[in-house]
Structures are given as structure tokens and as C-alpha cells.
PDB file of N, CA, C and O in Angstrom:
ATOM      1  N   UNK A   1      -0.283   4.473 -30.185  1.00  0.00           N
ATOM      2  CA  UNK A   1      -0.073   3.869 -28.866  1.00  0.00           C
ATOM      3  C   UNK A   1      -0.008   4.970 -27.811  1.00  0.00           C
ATOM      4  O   UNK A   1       0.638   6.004 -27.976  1.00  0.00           O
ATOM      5  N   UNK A   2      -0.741   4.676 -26.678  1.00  0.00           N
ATOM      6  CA  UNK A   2      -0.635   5.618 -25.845  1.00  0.00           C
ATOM      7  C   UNK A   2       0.452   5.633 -24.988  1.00  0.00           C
ATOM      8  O   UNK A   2       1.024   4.565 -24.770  1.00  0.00           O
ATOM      9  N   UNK A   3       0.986   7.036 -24.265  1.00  0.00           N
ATOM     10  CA  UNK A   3       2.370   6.708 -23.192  1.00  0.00           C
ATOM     11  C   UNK A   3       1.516   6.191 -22.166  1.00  0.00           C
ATOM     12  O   UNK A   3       0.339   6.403 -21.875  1.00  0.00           O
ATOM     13  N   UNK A   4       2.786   5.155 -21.495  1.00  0.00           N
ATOM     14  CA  UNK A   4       2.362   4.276 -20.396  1.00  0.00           C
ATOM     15  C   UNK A   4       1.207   5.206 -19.320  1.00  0.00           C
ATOM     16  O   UNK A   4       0.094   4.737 -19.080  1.00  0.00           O
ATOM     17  N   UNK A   5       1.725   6.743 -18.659  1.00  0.00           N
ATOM     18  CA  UNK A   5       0.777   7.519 -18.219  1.00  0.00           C
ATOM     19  C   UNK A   5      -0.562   7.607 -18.156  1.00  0.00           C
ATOM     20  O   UNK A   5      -1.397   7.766 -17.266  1.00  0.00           O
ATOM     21  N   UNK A   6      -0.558   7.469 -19.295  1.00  0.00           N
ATOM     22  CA  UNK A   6      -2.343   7.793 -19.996  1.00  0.00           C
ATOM     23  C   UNK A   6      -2.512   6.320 -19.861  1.00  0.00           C
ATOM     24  O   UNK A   6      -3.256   5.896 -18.976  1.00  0.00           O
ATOM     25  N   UNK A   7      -1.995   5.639 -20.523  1.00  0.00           N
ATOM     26  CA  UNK A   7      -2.663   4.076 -20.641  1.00  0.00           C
ATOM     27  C   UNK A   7      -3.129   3.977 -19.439  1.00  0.00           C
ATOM     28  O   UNK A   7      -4.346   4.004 -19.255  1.00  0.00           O
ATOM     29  N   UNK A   8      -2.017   3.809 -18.139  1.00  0.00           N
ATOM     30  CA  UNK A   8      -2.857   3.272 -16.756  1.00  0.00           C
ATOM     31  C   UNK A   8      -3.610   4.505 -15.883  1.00  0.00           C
ATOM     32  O   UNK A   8      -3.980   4.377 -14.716  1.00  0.00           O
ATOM     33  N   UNK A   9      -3.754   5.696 -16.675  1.00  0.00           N
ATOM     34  CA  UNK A   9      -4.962   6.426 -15.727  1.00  0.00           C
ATOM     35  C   UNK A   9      -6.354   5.873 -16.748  1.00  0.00           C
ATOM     36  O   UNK A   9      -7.428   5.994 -16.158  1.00  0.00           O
ATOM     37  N   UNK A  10      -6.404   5.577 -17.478  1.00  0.00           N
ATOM     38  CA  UNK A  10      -7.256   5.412 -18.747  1.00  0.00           C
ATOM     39  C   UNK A  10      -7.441   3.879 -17.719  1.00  0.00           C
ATOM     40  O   UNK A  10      -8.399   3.914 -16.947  1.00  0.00           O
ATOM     41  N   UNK A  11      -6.655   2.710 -17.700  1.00  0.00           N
ATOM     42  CA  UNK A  11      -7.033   2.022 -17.471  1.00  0.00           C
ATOM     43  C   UNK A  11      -7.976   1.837 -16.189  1.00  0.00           C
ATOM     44  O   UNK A  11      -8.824   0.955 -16.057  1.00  0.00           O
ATOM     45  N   UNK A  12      -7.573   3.108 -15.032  1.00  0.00           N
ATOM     46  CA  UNK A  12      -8.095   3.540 -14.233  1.00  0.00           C
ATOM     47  C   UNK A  12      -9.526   3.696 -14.338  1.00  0.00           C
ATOM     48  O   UNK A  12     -10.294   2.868 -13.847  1.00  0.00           O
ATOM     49  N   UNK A  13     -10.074   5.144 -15.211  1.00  0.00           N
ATOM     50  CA  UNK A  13     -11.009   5.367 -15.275  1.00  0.00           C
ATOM     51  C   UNK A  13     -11.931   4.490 -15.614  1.00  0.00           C
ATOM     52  O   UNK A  13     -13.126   4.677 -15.384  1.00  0.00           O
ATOM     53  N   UNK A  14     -11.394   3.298 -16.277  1.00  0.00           N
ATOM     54  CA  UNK A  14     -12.098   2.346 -17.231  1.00  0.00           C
ATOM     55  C   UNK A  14     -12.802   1.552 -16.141  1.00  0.00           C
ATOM     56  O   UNK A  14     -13.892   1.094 -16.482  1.00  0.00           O
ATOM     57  N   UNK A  15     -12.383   1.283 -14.844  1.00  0.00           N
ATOM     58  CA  UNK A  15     -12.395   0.147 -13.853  1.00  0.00           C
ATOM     59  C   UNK A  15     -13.404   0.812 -12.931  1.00  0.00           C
ATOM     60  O   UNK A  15     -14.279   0.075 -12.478  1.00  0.00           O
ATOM     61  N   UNK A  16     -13.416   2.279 -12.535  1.00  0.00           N
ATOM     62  CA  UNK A  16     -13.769   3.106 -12.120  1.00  0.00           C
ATOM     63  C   UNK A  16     -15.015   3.238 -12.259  1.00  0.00           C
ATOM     64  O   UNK A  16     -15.829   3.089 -11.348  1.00  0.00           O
ATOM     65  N   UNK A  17     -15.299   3.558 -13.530  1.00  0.00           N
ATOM     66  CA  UNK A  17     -16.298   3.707 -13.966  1.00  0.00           C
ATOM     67  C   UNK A  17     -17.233   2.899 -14.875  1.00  0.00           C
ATOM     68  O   UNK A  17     -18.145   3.317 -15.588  1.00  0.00           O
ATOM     69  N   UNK A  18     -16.702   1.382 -14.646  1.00  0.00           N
ATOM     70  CA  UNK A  18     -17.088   0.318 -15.760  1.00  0.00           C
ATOM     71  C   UNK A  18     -17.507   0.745 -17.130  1.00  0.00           C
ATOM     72  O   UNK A  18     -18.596   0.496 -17.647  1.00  0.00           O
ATOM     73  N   UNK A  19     -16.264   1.589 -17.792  1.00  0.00           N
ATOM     74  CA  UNK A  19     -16.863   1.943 -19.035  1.00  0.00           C
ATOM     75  C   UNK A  19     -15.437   1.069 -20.059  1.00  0.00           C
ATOM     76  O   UNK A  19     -14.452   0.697 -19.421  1.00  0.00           O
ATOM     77  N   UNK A  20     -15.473   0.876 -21.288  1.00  0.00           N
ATOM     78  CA  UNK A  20     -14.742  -0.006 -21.412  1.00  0.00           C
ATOM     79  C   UNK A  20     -13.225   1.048 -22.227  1.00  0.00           C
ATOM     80  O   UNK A  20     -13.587   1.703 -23.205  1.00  0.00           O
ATOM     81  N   UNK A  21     -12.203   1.138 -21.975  1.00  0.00           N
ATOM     82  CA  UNK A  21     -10.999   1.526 -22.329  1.00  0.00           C
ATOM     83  C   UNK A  21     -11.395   2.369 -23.620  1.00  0.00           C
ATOM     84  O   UNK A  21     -11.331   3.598 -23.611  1.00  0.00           O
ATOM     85  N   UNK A  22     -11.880   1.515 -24.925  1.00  0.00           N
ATOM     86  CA  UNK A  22     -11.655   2.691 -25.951  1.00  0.00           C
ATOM     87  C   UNK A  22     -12.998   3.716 -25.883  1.00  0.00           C
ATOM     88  O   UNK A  22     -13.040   4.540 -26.797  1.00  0.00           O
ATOM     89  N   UNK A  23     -14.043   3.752 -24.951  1.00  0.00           N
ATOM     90  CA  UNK A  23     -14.693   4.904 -24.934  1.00  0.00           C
ATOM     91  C   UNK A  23     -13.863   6.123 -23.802  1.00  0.00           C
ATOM     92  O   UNK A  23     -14.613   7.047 -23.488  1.00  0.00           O
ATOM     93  N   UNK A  24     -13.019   6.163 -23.444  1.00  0.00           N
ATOM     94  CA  UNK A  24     -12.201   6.907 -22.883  1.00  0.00           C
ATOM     95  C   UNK A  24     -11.420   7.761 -23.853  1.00  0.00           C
ATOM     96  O   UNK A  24     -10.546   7.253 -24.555  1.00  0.00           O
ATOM     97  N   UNK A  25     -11.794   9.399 -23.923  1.00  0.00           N
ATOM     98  CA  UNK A  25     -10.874   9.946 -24.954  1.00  0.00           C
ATOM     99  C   UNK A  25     -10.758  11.056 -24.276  1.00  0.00           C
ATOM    100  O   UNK A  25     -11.445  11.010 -23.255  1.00  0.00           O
ATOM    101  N   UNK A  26     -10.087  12.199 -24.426  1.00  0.00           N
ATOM    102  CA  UNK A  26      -9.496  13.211 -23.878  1.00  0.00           C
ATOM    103  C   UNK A  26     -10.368  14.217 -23.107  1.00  0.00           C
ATOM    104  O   UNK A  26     -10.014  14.983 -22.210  1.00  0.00           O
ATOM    105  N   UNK A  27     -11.907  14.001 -23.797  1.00  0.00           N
ATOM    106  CA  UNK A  27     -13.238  14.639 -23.186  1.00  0.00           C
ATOM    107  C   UNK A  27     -13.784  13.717 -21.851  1.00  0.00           C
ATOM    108  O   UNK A  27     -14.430  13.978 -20.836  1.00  0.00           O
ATOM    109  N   UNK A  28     -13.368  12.902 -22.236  1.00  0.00           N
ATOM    110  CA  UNK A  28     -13.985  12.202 -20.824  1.00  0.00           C
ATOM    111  C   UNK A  28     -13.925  12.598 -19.335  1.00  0.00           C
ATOM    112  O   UNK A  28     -12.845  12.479 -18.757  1.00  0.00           O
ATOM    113  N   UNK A  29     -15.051  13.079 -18.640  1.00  0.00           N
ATOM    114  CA  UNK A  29     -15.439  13.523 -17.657  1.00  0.00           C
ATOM    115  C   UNK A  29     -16.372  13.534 -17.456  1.00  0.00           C
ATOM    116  O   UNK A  29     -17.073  12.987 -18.307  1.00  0.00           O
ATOM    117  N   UNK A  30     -17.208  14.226 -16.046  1.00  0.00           N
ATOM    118  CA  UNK A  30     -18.218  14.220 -15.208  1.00  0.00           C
ATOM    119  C   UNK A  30     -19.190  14.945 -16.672  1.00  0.00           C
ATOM    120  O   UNK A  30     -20.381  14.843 -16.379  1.00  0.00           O
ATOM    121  N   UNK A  31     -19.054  15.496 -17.842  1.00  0.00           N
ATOM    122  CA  UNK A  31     -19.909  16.225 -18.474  1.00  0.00           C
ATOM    123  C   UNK A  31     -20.253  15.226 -19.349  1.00  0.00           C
ATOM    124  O   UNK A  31     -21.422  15.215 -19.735  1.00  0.00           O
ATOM    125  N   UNK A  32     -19.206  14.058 -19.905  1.00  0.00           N
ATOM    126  CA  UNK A  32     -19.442  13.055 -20.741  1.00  0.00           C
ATOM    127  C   UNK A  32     -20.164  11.698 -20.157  1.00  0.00           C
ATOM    128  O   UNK A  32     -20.991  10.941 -20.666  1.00  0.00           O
ATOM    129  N   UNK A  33     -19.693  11.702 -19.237  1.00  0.00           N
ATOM    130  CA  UNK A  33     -20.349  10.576 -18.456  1.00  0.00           C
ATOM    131  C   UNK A  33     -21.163   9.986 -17.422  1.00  0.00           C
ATOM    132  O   UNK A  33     -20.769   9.698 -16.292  1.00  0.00           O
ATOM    133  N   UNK A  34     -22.354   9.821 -17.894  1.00  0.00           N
ATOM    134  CA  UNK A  34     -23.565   9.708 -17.036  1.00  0.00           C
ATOM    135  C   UNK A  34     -22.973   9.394 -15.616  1.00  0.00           C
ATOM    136  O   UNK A  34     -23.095  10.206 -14.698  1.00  0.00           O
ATOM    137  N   UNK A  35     -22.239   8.024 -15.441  1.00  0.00           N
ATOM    138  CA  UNK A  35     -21.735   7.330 -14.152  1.00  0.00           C
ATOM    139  C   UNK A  35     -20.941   8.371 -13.028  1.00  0.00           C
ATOM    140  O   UNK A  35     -20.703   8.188 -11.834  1.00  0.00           O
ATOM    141  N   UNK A  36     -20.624   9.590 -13.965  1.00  0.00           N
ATOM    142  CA  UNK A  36     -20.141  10.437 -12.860  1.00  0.00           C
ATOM    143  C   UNK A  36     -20.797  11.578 -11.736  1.00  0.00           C
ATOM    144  O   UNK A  36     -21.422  12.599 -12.021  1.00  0.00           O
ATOM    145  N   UNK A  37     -20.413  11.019 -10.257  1.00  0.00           N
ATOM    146  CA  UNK A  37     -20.862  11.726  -9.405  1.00  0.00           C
ATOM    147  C   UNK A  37     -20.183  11.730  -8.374  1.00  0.00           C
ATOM    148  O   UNK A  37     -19.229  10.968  -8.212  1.00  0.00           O
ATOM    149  N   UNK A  38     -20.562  12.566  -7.545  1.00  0.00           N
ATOM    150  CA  UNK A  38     -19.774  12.594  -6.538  1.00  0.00           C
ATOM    151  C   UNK A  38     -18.900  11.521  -5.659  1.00  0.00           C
ATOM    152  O   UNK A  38     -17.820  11.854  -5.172  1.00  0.00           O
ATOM    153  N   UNK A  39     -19.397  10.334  -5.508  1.00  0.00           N
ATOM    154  CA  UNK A  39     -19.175   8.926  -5.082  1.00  0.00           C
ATOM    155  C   UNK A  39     -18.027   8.529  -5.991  1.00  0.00           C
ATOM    156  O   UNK A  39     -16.936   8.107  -5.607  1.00  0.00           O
ATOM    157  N   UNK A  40     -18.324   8.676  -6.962  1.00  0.00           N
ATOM    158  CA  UNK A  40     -17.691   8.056  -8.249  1.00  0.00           C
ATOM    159  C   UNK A  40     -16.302   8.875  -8.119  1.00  0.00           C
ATOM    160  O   UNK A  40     -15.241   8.268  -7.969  1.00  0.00           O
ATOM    161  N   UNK A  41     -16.373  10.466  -8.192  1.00  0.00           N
ATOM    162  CA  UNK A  41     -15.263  10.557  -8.000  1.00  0.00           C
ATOM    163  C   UNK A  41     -13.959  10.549  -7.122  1.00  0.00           C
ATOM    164  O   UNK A  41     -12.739  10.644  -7.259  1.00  0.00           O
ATOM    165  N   UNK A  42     -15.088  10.348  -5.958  1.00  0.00           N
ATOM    166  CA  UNK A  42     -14.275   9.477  -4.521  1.00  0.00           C
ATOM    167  C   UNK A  42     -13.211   8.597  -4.614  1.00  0.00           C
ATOM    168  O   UNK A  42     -12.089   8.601  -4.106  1.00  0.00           O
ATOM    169  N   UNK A  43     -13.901   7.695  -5.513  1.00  0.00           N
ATOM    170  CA  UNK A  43     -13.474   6.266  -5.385  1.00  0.00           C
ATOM    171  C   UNK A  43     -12.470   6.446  -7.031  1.00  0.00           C
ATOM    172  O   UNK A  43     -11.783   5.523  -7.468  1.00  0.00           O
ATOM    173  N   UNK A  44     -12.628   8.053  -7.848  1.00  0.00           N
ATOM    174  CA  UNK A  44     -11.536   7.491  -8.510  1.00  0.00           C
ATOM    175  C   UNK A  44     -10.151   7.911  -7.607  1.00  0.00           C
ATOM    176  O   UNK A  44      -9.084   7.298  -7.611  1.00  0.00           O
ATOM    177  N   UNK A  45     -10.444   8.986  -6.929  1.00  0.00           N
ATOM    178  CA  UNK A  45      -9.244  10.127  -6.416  1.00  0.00           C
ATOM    179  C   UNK A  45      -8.595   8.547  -5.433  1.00  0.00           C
ATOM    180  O   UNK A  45      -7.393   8.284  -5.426  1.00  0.00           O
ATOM    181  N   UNK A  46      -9.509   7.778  -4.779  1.00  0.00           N
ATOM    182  CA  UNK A  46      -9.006   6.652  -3.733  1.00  0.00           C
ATOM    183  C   UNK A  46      -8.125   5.359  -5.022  1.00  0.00           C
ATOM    184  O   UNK A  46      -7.046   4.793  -4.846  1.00  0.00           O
ATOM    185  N   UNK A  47      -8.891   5.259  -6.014  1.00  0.00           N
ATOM    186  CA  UNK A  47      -8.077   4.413  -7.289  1.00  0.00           C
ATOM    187  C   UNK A  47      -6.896   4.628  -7.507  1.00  0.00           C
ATOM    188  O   UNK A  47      -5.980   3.826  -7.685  1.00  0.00           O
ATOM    189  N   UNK A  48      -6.898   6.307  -7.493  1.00  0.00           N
ATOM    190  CA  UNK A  48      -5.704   6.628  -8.579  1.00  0.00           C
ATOM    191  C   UNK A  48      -4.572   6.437  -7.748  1.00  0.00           C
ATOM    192  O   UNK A  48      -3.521   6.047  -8.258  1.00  0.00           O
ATOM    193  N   UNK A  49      -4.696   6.782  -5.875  1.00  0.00           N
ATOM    194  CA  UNK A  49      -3.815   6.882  -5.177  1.00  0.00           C
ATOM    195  C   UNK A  49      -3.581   5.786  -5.471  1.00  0.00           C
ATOM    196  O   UNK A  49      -2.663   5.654  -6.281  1.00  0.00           O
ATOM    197  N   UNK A  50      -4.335   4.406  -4.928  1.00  0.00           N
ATOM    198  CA  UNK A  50      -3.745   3.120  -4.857  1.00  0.00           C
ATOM    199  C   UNK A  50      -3.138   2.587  -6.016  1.00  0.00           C
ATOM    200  O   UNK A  50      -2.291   1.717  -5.816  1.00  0.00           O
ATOM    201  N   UNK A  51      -3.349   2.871  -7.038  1.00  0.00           N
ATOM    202  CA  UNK A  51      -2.795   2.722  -8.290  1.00  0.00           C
ATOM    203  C   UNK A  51      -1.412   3.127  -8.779  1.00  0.00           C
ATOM    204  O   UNK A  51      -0.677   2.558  -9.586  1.00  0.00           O
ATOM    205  N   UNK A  52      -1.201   4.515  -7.928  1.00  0.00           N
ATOM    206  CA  UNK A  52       0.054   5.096  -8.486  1.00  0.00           C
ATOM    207  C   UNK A  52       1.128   5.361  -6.910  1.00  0.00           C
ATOM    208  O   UNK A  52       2.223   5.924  -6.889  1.00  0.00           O
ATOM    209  N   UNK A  53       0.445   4.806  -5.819  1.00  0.00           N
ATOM    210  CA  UNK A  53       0.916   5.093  -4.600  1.00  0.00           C
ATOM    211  C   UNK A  53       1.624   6.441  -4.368  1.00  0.00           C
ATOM    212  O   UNK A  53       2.768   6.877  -4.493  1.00  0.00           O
ATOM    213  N   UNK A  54       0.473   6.884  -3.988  1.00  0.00           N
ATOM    214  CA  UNK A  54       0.466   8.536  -3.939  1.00  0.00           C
ATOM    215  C   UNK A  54      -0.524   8.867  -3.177  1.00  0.00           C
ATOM    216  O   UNK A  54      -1.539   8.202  -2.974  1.00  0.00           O
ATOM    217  N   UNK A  55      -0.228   9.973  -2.711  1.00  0.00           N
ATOM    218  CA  UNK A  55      -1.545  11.018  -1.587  1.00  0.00           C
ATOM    219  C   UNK A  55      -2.044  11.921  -2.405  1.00  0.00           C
ATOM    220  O   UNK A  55      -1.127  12.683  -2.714  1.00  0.00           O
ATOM    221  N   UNK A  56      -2.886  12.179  -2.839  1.00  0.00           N
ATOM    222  CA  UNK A  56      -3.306  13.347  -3.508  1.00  0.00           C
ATOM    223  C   UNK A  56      -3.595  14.543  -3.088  1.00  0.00           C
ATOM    224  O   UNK A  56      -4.749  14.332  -2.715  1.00  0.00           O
ATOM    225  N   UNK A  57      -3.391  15.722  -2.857  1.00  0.00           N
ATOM    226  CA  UNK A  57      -3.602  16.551  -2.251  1.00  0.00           C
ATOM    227  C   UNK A  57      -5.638  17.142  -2.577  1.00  0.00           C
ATOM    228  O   UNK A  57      -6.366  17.245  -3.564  1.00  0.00           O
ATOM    229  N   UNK A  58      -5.805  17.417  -0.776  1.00  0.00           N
ATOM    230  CA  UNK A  58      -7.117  17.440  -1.640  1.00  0.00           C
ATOM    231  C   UNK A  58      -7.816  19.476  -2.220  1.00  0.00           C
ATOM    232  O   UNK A  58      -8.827  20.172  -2.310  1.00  0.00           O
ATOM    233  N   UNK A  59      -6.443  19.476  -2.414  1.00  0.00           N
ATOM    234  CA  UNK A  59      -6.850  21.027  -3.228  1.00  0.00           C
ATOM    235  C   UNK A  59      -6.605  20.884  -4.613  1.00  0.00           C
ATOM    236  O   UNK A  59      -6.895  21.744  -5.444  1.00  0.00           O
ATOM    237  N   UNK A  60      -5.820  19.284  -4.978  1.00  0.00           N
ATOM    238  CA  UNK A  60      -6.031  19.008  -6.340  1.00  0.00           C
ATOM    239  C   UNK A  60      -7.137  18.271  -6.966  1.00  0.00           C
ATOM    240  O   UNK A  60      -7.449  18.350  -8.154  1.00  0.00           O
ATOM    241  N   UNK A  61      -7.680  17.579  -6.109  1.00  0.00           N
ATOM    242  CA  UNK A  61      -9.184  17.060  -6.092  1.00  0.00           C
ATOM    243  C   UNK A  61     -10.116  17.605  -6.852  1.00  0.00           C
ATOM    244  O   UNK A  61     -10.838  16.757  -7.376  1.00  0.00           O
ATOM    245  N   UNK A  62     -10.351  18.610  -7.088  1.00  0.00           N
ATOM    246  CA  UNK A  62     -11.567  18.943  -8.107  1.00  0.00           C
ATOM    247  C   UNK A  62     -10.799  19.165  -9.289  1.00  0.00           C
ATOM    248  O   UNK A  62     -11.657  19.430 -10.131  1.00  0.00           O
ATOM    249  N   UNK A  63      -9.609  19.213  -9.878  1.00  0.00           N
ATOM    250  CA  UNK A  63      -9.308  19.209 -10.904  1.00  0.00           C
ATOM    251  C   UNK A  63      -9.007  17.868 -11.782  1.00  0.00           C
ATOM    252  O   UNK A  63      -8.849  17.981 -12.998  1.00  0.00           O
ATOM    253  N   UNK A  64      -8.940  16.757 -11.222  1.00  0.00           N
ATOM    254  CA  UNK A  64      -9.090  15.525 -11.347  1.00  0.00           C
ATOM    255  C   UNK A  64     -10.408  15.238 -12.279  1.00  0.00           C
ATOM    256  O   UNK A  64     -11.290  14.618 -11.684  1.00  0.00           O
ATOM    257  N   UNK A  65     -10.628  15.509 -13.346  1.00  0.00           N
ATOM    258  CA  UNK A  65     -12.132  15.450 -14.289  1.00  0.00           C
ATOM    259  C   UNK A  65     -11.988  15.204 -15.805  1.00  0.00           C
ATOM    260  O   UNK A  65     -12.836  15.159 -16.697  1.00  0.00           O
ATOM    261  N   UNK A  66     -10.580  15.051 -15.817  1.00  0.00           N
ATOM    262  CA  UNK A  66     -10.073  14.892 -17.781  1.00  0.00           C
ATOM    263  C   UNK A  66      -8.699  13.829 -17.562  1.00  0.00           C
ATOM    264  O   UNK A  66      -7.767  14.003 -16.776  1.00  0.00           O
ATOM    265  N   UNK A  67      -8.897  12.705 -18.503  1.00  0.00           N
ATOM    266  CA  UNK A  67      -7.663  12.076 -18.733  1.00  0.00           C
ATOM    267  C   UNK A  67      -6.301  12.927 -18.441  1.00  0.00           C
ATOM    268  O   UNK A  67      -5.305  12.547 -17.825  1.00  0.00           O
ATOM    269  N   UNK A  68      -6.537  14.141 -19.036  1.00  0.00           N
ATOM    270  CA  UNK A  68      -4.891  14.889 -19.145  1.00  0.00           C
ATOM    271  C   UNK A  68      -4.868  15.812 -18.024  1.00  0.00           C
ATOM    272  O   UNK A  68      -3.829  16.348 -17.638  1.00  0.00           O
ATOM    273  N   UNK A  69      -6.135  16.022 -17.442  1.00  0.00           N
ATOM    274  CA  UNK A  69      -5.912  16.903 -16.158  1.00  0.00           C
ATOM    275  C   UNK A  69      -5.203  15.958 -15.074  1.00  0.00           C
ATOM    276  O   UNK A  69      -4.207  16.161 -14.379  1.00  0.00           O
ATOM    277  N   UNK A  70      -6.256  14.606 -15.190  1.00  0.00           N
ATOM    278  CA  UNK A  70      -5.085  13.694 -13.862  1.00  0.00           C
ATOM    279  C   UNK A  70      -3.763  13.633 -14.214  1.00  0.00           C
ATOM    280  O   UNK A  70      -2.948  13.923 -13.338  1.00  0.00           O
ATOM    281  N   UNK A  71      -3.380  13.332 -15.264  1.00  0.00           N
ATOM    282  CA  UNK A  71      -2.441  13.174 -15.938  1.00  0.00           C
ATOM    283  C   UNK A  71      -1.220  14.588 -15.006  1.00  0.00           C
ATOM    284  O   UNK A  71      -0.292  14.503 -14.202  1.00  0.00           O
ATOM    285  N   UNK A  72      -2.042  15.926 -15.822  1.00  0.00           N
ATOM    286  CA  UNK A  72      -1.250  16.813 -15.258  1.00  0.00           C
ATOM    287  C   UNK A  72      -0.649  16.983 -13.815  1.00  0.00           C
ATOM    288  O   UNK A  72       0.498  17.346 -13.554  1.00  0.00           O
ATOM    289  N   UNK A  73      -1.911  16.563 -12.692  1.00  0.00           N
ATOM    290  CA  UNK A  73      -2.029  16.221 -11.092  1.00  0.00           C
ATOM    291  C   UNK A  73      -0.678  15.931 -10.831  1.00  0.00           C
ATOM    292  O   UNK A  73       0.252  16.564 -10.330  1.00  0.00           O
ATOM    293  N   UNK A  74      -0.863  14.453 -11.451  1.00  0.00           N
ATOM    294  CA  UNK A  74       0.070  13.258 -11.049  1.00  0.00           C
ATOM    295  C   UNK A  74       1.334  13.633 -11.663  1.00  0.00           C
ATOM    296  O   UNK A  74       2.197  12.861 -11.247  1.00  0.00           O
ATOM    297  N   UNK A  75       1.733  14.341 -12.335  1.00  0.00           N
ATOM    298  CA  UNK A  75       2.919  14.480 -12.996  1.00  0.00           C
ATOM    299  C   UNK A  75       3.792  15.575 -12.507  1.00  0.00           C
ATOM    300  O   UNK A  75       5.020  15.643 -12.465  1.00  0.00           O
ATOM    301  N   UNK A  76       2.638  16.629 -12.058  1.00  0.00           N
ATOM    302  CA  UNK A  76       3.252  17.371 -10.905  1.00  0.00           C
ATOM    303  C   UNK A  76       4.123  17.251  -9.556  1.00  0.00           C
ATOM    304  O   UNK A  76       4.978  17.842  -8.896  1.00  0.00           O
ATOM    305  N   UNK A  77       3.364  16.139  -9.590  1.00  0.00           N
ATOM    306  CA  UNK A  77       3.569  15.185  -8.083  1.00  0.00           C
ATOM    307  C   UNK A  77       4.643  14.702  -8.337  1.00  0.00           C
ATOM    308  O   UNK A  77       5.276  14.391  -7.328  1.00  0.00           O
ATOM    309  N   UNK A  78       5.323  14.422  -9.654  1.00  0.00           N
ATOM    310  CA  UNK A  78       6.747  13.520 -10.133  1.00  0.00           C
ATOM    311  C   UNK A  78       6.299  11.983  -9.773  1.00  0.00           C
ATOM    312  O   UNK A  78       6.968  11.055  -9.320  1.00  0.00           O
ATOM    313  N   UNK A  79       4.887  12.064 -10.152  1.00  0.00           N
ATOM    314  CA  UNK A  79       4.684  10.391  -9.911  1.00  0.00           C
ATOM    315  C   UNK A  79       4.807   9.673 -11.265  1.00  0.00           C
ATOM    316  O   UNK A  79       4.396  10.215 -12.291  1.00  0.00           O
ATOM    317  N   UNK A  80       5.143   8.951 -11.268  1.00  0.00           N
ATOM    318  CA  UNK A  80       5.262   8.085 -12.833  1.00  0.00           C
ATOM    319  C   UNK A  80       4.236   6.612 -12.640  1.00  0.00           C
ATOM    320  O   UNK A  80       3.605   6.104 -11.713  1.00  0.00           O
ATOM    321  N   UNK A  81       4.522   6.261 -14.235  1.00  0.00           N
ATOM    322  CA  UNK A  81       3.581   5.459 -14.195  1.00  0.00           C
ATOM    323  C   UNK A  81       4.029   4.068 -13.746  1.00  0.00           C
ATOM    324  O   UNK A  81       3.209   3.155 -13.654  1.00  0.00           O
TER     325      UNK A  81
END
């Protein structure tokens, strides 16, 4: 079972990127996944805020590219899930 964290950035990416939840694994990023581009990652950095009601800083913005990197972002931030 995943921690709640991962579950709803996972559930994130999943919505994001219309790919379905269990193809989401720790590699998942712009290198794994065709659907990713620049647009795409717009609209996840705009997801994740609305999702976790948060501002993201945008010098954390390009590190935003791995389940556990957002993960890391957001946890920095003391945002929970």
C-alpha cells in the first residue's frame, strides 16, 4: 500500500497525464512518458498546486519530473497530503 503522499501525487499524475494509476512507478517522467511536454508539465505544476493548495515555487519547477521528486518538493514545503 502506498503512503497517502504518493497515492494522491500518483493519483495526480494519473489525471494529468491520462495514464492509468498502476503504470505510474518511481521512473515515471518526461523520459518514460511519451505525453510529457512542456504543456503537460504546466498543467501538472497548476494540478499539484490545486490539489495540495500550495504555491509552488517556480525554482522548484524543473525538479518536479519523478513521483518522489514531487513528493520531495511538496514535503519540503510541509505540505501534506
Amino acid at each position: 500500500m502506498m503512503p497517502r503522499m504518493r497515492e494522491a501525487i500518483v493519483s495526480v499524475l494519473s489525471q494529468v497525464f491520462a495514464v492509468p494509476v498502476a503504470s505510474i512507478d518511481d521512473k515515471f517522467g518526461p523520459q518514460t512518458c511519451k505525453k510529457w511536454d512542456s504543456l503537460k508539465h504546466l498543467q501538472l505544476v497548476l494540478a499539484l498546486e490545486d490539489r495540495f493548495a500550495c504555491t509552488i515555487d517556480p525554482a522548484d519547477i524543473p525538479r518536479l519530473v519523478t513521483p518522489g521528486e514531487i513528493e520531495t518538493v511538496l514535503g519540503a514545503m510541509g505540505v501534506a497530503a
